[in-house]
C-alpha angles and dihedrals in degrees: 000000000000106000138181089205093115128112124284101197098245094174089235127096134192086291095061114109132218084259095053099055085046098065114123086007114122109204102171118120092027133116140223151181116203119174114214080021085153108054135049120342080345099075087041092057084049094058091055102107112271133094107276138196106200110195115204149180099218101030094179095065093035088062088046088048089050090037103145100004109123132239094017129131116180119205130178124281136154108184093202090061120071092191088067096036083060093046093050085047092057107040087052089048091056093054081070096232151156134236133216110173128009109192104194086213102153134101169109132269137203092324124161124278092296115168119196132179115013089347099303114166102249115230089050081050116051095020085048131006086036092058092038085049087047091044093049103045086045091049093108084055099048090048104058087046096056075228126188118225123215116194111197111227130156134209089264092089079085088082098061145024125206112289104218100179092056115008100162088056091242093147091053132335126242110172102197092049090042085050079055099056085047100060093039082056091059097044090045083047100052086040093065099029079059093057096036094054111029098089072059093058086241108120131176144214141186127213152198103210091189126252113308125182092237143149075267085078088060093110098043116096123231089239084061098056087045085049098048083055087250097125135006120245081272097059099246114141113248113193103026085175084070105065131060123225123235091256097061093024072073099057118082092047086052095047085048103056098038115025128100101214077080102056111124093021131099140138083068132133107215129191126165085033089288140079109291120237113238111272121284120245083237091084079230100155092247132108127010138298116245093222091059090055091050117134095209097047087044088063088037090056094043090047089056093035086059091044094047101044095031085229128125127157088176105044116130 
């Protein structure tokens, strides 16, 4: 497959912070959305700079969480429930504005069999069908903002494709491949927004931000981290180069959302605050599948996410 997922040069690596990739950049005057804008690298993308709506399932502790951080507004959204995607959606559209970012922030990760909505399995549903329902529904906004959207993967979409045949896990529950599935949806789904929007101005990435000891981590046991060589039995950390901290976890959304070195691209997965490289044949976790950046599977995935979520922007 001919692919545009090769580095740019961008002059930054997997050390770079949110405030390095910022220098020279003037947000002021700018808005964003940015879903799980009050908890790990999410809160650090919303004290970038911009203006910046942060929707939330629990707003109360996402205000305590933005106490004192300047140009925010938090709203309520729960991702897993389409009903409230659709009442966000509303109340921003009536203020009449303009958007510049959307950082689709904001999920779950290798939780128990959960179901939401009409028995969705819940991390294809909040991490993906919840953020295409918000983009679409928000599609008169981005528009007129000429917005990038920045859909927050990870490399673990390595560990699953999409399963066609039973996306929502109901013959048998993994959750780390259903956490899989999860992140190569957001990457299929930035790759044809991309293509249905950018005559639009509106373009669209998807990212790996690193791995960030973050709330994220919540469902992972502490045998696991000690399994996946993490931490000892004691809890020390034994590789700290490994991890990100939330500072540069941030980064590449940020960089995403905000930086020139990207105008006139789109459709792309980023990771180290540049274009990724196709994966290596090693199964090392770097770079991207080429089956999350295909173009077929990316219109396959937005057919059954409309279907799914009854919401368009771009239906005939």
């Amino acid at each position: 497959m001919t692919t545009a997922q090769h580095k740019i040069g961008s002059g930054f690596d997997a050390m770079s912070t949110a405030d390095d990739v910022l220098q020279g950049i003037d947000l002021s005057g700018k808005l964003a959305i940015v879903t799980g804008g009050y908890s790990g690298i999410g809160l650090e993308t919303t004290r970038a700079g911009a203006r910046v709506v942060v929707p939330a399932r629990r707003p109360a502790d996402a205000r305590e969480a933005l106490d004192g951080v300047p140009g925010v507004e938090v709203d309520e959204l729960d991702l897993g429930d389409l009903e409230s995607v659709h009442g966000f959606a509303e109340r921003f559209l009536a203020s009449g504005r303009p958007v510049d970012f959307v950082i689709d922030s904001a999920g779950i990760m290798a939780c128990p069999e959960t179901r939401v909505g009409p028995g969705w399995e819940a991390q294809f549903a909040i991490n993906h069908l919840g953020h295409f329902a918000l983009v679409n529904r928000l599609w008169p906004a981005l528009e007129r903002g000429s917005a990038r959207v920045v859909s927050v993967s990870s490399g673990g979409h390595h560990m699953s494709g999409i399963r066609w045949d039973d996306v929502h896990w109901e013959q048998g529950y993994d959750k780390w491949q259903a956490y899989g599935q999860a992140k190569t949806a957001n990457v299929l789904f930035a790759v044809h927004l991309d293509r249905l929007a950018r005559n639009s101005g509106v373009r669209a990435f998807a990212l790996h931000p690193g791995v960030i000891i973050t709330p994220l981590l919540r469902h992972v046991a502490e045998e696991e981290k000690v399994e996946f060589g993490w931490f000892d039995e004691d809890g020390t950390l034994l590789n700290p180069d490994f991890f990100k901290n939330a500072r540069q976890g941030a980064a590449t959304q940020v960089w995403a959302a905000t930086s020139p070195q990207l105008t006139g691209l789109g459709g792309l997965y980023l990771e180290d605050c540049d274009v990724a490289e196709p994966a290596p044949a090693d199964g090392d976790m770097r770079g991207v599948k080429d089956r999350a950046i295909d173009p077929e599977q990316a219109a396959r995935l937005w057919e059954l996410s409309a279907e799914l979520t009854g919401v368009n922007a771009f239906a005939a």
